[in-house]
N, C-alpha and C positions, 0 to 999 in steps of 0.2 A: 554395387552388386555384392554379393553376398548369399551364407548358407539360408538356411529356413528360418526366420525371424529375427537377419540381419538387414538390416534397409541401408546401410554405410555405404563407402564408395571402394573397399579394397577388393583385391583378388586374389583373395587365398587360397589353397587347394585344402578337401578333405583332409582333416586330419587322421588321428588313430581314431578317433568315437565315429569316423561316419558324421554324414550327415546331406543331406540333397542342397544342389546349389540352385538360391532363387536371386532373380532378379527385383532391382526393387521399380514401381511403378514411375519415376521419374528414367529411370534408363530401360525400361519397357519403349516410353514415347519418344524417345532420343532414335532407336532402334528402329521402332516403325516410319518414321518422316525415311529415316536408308530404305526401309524396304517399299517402301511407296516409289521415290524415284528408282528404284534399281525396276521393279516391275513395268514406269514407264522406258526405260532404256532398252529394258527385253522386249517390248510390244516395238520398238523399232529398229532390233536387233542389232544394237552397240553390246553386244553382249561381254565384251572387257569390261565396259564401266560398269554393266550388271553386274559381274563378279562382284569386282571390287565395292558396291554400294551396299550390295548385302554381305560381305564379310567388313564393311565397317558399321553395318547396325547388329550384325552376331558378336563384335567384338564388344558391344554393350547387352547383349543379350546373346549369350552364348547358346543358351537351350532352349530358345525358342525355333520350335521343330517344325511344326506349320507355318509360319509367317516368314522362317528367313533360310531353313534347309532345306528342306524340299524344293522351293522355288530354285534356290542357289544349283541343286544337282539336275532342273531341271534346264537351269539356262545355262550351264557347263557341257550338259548332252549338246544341247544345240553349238554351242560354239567349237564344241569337238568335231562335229559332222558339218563345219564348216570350213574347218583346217586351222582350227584356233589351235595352238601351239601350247605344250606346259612350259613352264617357268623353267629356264635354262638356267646355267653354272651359277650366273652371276645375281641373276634374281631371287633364286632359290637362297643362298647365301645373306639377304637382306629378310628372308622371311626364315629366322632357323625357330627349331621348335623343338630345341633344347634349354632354354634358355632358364632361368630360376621364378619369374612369373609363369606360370602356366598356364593359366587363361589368355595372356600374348600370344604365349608356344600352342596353344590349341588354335585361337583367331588363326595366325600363320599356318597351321597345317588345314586349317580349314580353305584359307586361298589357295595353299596350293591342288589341294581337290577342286575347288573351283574353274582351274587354269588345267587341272588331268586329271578327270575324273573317274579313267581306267588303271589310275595306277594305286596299287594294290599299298606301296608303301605310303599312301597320303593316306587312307583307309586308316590303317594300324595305327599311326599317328595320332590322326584323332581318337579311334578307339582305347587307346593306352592314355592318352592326358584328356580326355573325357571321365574315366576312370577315375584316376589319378587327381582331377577338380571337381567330383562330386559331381560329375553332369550326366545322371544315369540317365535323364530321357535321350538326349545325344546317344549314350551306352545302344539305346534302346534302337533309337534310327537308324544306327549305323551298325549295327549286328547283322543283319540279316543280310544288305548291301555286302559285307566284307562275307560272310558267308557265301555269299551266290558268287562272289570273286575269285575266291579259291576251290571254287567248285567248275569253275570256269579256267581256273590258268593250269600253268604244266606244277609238276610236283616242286615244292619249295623247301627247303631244309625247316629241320621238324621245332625249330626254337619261335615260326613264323605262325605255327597254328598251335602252339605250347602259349606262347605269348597274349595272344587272341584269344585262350581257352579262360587264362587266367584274368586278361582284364572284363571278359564278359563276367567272369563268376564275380566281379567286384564290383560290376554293376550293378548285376539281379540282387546281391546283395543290400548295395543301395537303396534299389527301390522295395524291396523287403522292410528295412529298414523306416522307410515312407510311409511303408502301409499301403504299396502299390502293387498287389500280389499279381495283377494281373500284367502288368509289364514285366516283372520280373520271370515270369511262367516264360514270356516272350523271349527275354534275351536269353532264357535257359534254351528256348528250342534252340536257338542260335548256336549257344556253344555247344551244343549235341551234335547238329549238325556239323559244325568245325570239326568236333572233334571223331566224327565218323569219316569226314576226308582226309585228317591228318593221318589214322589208321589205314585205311585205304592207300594212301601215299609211303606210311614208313610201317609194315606190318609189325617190325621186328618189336617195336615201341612198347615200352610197358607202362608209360605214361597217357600214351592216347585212351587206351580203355580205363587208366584211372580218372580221366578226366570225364570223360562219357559218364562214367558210374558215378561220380560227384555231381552233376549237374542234373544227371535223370531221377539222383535219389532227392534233391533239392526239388526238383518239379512233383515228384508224387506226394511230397508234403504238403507242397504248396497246392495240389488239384484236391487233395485232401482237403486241408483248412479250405480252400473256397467252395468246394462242394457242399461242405457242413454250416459255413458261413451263415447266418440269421437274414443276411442282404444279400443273396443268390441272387433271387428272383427278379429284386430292385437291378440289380447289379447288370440284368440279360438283356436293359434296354439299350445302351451302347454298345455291349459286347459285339455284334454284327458288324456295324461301323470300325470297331477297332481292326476284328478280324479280317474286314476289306482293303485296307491302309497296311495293315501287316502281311497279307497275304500277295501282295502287288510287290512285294520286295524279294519274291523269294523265288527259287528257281525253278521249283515242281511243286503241279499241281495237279489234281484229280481234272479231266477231262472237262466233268460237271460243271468244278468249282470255277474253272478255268472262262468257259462258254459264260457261266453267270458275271463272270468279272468284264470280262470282252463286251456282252450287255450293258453292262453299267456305262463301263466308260464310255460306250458309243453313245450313250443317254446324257453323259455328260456334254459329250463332245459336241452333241448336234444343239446342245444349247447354247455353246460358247464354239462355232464356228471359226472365231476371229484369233482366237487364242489358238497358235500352233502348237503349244506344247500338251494340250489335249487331243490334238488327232496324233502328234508321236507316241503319247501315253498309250492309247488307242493302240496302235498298231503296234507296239512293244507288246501289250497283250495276247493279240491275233495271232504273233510268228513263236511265240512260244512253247507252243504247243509241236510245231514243224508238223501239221498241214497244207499240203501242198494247194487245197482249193481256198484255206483262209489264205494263206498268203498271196496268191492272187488275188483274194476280195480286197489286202493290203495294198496289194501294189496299185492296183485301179485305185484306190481312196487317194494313193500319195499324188501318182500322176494326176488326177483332177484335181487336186488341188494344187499340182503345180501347175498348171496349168490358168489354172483363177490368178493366183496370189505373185506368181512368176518368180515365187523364193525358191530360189536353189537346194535351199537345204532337202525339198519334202525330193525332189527328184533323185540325192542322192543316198535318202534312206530308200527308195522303192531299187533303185539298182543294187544297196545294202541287201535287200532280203534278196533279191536275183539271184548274188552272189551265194549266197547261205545255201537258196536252194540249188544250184552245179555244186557247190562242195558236198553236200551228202549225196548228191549223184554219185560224185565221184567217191566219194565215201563205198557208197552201196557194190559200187563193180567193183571195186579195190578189193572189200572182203568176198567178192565172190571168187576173183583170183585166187587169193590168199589159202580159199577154203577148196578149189581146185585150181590149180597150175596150171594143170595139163588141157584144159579147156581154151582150146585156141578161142575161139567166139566169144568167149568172155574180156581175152585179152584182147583182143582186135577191137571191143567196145570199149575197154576203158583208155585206151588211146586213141581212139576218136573222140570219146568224150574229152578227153583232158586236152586235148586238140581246139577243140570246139569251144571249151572253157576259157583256153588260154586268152585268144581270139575277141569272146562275147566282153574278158574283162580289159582285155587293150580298149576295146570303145569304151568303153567306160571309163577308164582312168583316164583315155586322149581325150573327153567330155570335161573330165572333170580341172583336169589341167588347162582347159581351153577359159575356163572360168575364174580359176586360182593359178595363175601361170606363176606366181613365184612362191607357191607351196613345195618345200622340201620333200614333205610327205610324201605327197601325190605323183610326184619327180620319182622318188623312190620305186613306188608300189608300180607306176607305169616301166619303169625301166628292168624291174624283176619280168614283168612280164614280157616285156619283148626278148629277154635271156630266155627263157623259156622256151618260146618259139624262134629263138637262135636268129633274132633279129641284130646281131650285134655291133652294128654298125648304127643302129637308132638306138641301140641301150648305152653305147659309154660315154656319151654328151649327156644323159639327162645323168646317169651316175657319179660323172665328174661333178657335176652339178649341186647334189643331193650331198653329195660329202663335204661339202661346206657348211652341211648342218650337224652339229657333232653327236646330235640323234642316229644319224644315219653313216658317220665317218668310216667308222670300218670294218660295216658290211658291205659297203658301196666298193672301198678300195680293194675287198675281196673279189666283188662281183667283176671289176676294171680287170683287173690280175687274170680272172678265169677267162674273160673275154678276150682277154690280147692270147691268152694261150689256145684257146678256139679257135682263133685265126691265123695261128701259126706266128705269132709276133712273139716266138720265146724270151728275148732280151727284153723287150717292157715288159712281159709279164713276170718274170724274176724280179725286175726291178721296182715293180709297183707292190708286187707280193712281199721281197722282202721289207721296204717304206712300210709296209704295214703291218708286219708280224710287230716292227720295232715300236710303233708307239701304240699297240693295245697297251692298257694299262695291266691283263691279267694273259696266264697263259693257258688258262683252263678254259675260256667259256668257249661254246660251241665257235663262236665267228674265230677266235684265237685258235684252235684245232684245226675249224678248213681252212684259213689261212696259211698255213704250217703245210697241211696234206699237199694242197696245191701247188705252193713254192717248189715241194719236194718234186711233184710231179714234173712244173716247168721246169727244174734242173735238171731230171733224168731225163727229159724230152730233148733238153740241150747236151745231152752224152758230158752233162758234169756231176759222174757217179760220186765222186769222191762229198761233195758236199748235198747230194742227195740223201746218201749216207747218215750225212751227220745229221739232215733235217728231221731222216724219216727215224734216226735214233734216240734224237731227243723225244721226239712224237709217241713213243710206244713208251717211253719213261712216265709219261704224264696219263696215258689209255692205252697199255698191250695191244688193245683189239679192235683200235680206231680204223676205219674204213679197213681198206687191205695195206694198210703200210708198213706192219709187222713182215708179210707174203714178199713185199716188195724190197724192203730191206735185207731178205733173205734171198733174195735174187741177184740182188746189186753184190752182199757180200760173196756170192759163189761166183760169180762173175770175175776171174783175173782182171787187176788193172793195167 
């Protein structure tokens, strides 16, 4: 492997002159025999060895985009929505992606996307040592994907879409560089869009709108030089095709363009029936939009074909969009509350909806649990919910449970602590509360604060002001205006002891 008119066998990154990383045609066909058997392992849904088969033919073929990416995030989806697990402490440690090859460091972050393909930091990963070894078409795949991610998660400190900003602009530049203006147009939308949510997220920012204005002033060049271009015309016979491929990655869409895509893919879908990752694609289209009568037309697709096929997986995407659709329910009464208080009938709806929510996702999770009984996950997500409906006496067996997976350790030993204190068990819930403030490893993050709030609470519940005190004092040290425990520690200290 190697740059553009290297056929050798090393793996060196871009240097300072640039230049596009190619593969040569003997680890092309090394690469494709992986992706051949990883494709028969996904048709019989061992989808670990899928992983694994096509990040060891990407690790000879890094940027190949269609034959080993795509498929790779297609059969990472499915083993996600199976309860495929990412790569824990010790795994993750055997695949580091710091390492001084960086085509290793990239293969490795490219498994571990394969193993969680929700998490935001495997993304960046690869986008930064994609970058970083010349592999703008990767640049190019994985832009738009990390884009629709942070446009999807809560706000992340401003060095996460500074970082993204900067290794997209070193991609487009790449492929600039190639002579590939039209990729490069592409991962420019990309870091426009980043860096319209990084604005969005930190207004104060004087770098997000420099980064905007560097990447949009780089695209009107470049729409420039191709508008002028002598091969326009030539050039308009793929454009469509590309446009479709790029556009199926991105988060918003015109209504129109949206319906045309959803077409397509049903066009595909009904030609390769056998293939499930084309009715997922399918229906990943259809709820996009968040129509209530496509999603229905979804859900009926998914249940008949689970129904044929008796794969688990399509039943629990069709209770996925269920789900999707009670949260913007709930959604919708929330802000009507919000936007009048004082309308009883509003509120008395959105507790009964959230009631009824609660309720519709216990069956679901006790479904889904009935099929993966030693999923942590699904332990978890069922055990929040019977908290919820104050089922607490069925929530702290699956909790205790669930905290054996150190995904889940200590919001679970949170949840245990508020439950013994719902029931009036003050003594374990102090004692399970404080076990867990002590081995968060941070004392900021949200589960470290209610862990903190609560203890205080079961201590003042136990009329032991003196160290309620302390808890709810450190607590306001870290956030002044966390829940009411400022109100409350102003209560305890007017209080004689």
């Amino acid at each position: 492997m190697g740059r553009d008119g290297d056929t050798g066998g090393t793996s060196q990154p871009a240097g300072a002159a640039g230049g596009r990383w190619s593969t040569s045609p003997e680890n092309q066909a090394k690469a494709r025999k992986f992706f051949e058997h990883a494709k028969k392992s996904a048709e019989t849904r061992n989808y670990d060895y899928a992983v694994q088969l096509y990040c060891d033919g990407l690790a000879f073929w890094p940027d190949a985009v269609e034959e080993g990416l795509k498929p790779l995030r297609v059969v990472a989806t499915a083993r996600r929505l199976e309860g495929g697990k990412g790569a824990g402490f010790m795994a993750s440690r055997k695949l580091p992606t710091t390492g001084k090859d960086v085509l290793k460091s990239l293969s490795n972050a490219m498994h571990l996307y394969g193993l969680d393909p929700a998490n935001i930091g495997h993304m960046e990963e690869i986008l930064k040592l994609a970058a970083k070894a010349g592999c703008d078409r990767v640049v190019h795949w994985i832009a738009p994907v990390i884009a629709d991610a942070f446009n999807s998660a809560k706000k992340l400190p401003a060095t996460h879409y500074q970082e993204a900003c900067a290794n997209m602009d070193a991609g487009a530049e790449l492929a600039m560089r190639g002579g590939d203006d039209q990729m490069a147009m592409e991962i420019l939308n990309a870091a426009i869009a980043t860096s319209q949510i990084w604005n969005q997220q930190h207004p104060d920012s004087t770098d997000a709108p420099r980064a905007r204005s560097n990447a949009t002033g780089k695209l009107t060049i470049l729409k420039g030089k191709f508008d002028k271009a002598g091969g326009f015309e030539e050039s308009l016979k793929d454009r469509e095709g590309q446009r479709e491929l790029h556009d199926r990655d991105r988060a918003v869409h015109t209504v129109d363009r949206n319906l045309e895509l959803v077409a397509r893919a049903r066009a595909v879908w009904e030609e390769n029936r056998h293939v499930p990752a084309k009715l997922l694609s399918l229906v990943d289209l259809m709820v996009r939009v968040e129509n209530e009568e496509t999603e229905n037309q979804a859900i009926a697709l998914l249940e008949e074909e689970y129904k044929t096929s008796a794969n688990y997986v399509f039943k629990m995407k069709a209770d996925d969009v269920r789900m999707r659709q009670l949260n913007r329910r709930r959604r919708e009464w929330t802000d009507k509350v919000k936007s009048n208080p004082e309308d009883a009938a509003s509120r008395s709806a959105l507790a009964a909806h959230a009631a009824a929510q609660t309720e519709a996702e216990i069956a679901i999770f006790q479904d889904r649990l009935a099929h993966y009984p030693t999923e942590a996950r699904i332990r978890f997500q069922l055990a929040t919910r019977y908290f919820a409906s104050r089922r607490f006496d069925d929530a702290i067996p699956l909790f205790q449970q669930a905290q054996a997976d150190g995904r889940f350790r200590g919001e679970s030993r949170l949840y245990i602590g508020r439950c013994f204190y719902e029931k009036g068990f003050s003594d374990q819930a102090i004692q399970t509360l404080r076990g867990a403030a002590a081995d968060l490893d941070s004392t900021t993050t949200t589960t470290a604060l209610e862990t903190n709030y609560w203890l205080g609470r079961a201590l003042e519940k136990s009329n032991l002001a003196g160290d309620a005190r302390k808890v709810y004092g450190d607590l306001i040290q870290l956030d002044y205006n966390y829940r009411d425990a400022r109100q409350r520690l102003e209560k305890l200290s007017a209080t004689p002891s």
